[in-house]
C-alpha positions as CSV (number, residue, x, y, z in Angstrom):
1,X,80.7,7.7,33.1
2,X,77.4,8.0,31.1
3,X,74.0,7.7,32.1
4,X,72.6,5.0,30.1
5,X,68.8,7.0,30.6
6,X,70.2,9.5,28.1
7,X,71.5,7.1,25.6
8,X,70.2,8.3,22.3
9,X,69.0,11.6,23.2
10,X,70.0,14.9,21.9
11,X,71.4,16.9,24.8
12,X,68.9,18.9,27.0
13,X,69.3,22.4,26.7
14,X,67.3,25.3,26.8
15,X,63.9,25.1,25.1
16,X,64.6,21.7,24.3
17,X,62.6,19.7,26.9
18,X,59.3,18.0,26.4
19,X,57.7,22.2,26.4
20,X,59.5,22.7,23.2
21,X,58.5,18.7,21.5
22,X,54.9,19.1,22.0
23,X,55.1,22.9,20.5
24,X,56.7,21.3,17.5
25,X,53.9,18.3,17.6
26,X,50.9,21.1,17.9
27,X,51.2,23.0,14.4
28,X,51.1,19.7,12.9
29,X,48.2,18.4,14.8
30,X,46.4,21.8,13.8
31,X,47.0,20.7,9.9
32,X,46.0,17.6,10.4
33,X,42.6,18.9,11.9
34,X,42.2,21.3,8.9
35,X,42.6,19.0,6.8
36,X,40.5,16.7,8.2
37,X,37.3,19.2,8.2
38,X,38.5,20.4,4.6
39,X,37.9,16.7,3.8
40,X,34.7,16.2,5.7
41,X,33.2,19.9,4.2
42,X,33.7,18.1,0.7
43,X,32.4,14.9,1.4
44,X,28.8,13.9,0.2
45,X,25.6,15.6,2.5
46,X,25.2,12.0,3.8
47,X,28.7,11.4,4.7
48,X,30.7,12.9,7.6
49,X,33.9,12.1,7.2
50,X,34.0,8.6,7.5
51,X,31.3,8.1,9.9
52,X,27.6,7.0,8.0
53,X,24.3,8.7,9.3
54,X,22.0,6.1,9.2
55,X,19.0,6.6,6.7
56,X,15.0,6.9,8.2
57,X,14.0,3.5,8.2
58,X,11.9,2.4,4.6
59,X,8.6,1.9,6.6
60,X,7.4,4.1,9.7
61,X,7.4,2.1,12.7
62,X,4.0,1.3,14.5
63,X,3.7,1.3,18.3
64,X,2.0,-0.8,20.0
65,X,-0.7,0.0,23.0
66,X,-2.1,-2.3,25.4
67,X,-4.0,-1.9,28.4
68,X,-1.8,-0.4,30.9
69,X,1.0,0.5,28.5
70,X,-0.3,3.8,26.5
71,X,1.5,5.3,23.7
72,X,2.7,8.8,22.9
73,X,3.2,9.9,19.3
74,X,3.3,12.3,16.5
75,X,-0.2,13.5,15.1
76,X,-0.7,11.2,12.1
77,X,1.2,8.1,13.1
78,X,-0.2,4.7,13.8
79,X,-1.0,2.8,16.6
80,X,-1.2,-0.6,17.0
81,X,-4.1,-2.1,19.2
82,X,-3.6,-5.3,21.4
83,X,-7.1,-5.0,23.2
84,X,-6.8,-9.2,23.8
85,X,-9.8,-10.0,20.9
86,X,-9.7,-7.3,19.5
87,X,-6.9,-5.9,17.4
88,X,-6.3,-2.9,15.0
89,X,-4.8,0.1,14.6
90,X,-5.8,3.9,15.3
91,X,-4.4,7.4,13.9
92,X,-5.7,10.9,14.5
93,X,-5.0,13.3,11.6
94,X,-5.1,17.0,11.8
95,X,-6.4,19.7,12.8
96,X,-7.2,21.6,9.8
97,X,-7.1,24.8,10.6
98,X,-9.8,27.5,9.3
99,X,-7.4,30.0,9.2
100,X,-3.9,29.2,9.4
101,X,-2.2,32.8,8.5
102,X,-3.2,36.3,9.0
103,X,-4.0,38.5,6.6
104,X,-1.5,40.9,5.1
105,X,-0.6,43.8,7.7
106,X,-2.8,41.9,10.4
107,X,-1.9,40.3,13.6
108,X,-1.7,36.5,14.1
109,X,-4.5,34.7,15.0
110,X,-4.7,33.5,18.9
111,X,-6.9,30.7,17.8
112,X,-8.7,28.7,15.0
113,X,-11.7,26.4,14.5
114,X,-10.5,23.5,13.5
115,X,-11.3,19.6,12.7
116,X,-9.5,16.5,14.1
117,X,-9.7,12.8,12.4
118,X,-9.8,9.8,14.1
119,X,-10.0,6.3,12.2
120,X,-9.8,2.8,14.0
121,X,-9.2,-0.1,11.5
122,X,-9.6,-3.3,13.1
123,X,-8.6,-6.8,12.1
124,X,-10.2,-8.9,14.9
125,X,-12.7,-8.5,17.5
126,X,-15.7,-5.8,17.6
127,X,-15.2,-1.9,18.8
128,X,-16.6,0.9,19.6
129,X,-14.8,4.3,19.0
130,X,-17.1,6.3,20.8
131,X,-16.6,10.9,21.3
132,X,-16.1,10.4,25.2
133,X,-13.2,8.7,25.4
134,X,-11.4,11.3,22.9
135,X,-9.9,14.5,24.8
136,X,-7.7,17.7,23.8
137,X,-5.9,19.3,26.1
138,X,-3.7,22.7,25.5
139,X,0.4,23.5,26.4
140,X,-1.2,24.6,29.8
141,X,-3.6,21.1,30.5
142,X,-6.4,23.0,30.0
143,X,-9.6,21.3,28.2
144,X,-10.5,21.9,24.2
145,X,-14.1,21.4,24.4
146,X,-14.5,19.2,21.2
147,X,-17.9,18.7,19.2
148,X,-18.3,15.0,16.9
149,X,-20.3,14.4,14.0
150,X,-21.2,11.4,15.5
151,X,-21.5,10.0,19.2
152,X,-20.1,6.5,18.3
153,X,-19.6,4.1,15.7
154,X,-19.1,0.4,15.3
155,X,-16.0,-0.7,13.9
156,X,-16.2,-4.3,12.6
157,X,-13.0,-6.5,11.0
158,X,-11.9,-5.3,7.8
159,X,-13.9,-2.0,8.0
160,X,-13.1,2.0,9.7
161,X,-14.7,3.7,12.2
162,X,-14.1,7.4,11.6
163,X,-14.5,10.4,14.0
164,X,-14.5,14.1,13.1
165,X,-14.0,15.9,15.8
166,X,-14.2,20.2,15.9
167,X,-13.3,22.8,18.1
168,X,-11.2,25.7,18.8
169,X,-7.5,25.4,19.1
170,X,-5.3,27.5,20.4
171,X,-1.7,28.6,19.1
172,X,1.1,26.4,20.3
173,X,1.4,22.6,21.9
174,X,-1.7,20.0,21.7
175,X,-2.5,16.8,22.4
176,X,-5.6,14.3,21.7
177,X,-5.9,11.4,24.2
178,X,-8.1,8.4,23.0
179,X,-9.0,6.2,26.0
180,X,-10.6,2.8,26.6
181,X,-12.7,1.5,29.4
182,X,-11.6,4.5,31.3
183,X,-7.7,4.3,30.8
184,X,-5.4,6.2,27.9
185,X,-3.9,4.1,24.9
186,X,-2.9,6.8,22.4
187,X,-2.0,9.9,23.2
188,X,-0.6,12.2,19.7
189,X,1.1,15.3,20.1
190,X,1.1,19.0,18.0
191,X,1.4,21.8,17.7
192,X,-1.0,24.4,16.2
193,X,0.8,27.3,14.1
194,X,-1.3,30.3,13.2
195,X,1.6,32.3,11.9
């Protein structure tokens, strides 16, 4: 009598049960895998293997902030203003560092004057982008006392309103907060390398 579960099978001896099929199966698998990261080592830089990266999008994307919804973002990007009548946009730029390396054989730098640049650009409604609602903080949430070379200015449709803003900054994280009527709408981030 045979046992039809058999039928087709080579006979089971030893070393020849499912231990010794998937050792067989595992040296292939392995040259498959080489040769699958041979192939993706010689594809094109944008190309892994057969999976795409996706390519930075053609223009930056602008947030938008609103009352009660602030936004944080890199130093230098845009924000968009919804402020109900008035709307715009507002970027900081900088800091520009006084001295941003040390001199040969000398120490790093702990700190550096330094300038910031606000601009507001608005394309309805009147503002003002006034020094006292502008604040720097360090990496520990301390204050960066920060002087303007002017108080406020009115920003009308179609024109900028531009703040330069000095003070000391220290080495490592920063961030400048621009608030209105009392509450945060932009907030950028960075980082202040003296090295």
């Amino acid at each position: 009598m045979t046992d039809r579960s058999n039928r087709g099978r080579a006979p089971r001896g030893p070393g020849l049960g499912r231990r010794h099929r998937t050792a067989r199966a595992l040296p292939l698998l392995l040259t498959a895998l080489l040769i699958g990261a041979a192939g993706c080592a010689s594809s094109k830089p944008d190309d892994l293997g057969r999976v795409p990266i996706p390519s930075a999008p053609g223009t930056p994307i602008v947030v938008t902030a609103v009352p009660g919804h602030a936004q944080l973002v890199a130093m230098g990007d845009r924000v968009h203003l919804d402020l109900g009548a008035e709307q715009g946009e507002i970027t900081a730029n900088g800091p520009e560092l006084a001295n941003s390396a040390p001199s040969p054989g000398a120490a790093p730098a702990s700190q550096s004057a330094g300038s910031l640049t606000v601009t507001l650009h608005l394309t309805a409604g009147q503002q003002q982008l006034s020094a006292q609602d502008l604040t720097a903080t360090d990496e520990l949430g301390h204050g960066i006392p920060l002087t303007a070379d002017n108080a406020s200015v009115t920003v009308a449709p179609g024109h900028d309103g531009v703040l330069h803003l000095s003070g000391t900054f220290a080495a490592g994280h920063s961030t400048l907060t621009w608030s209105n009527a009392g509450k945060p709408l932009a907030t950028w981030d960075f980082e202040v390398e003296l090295d």
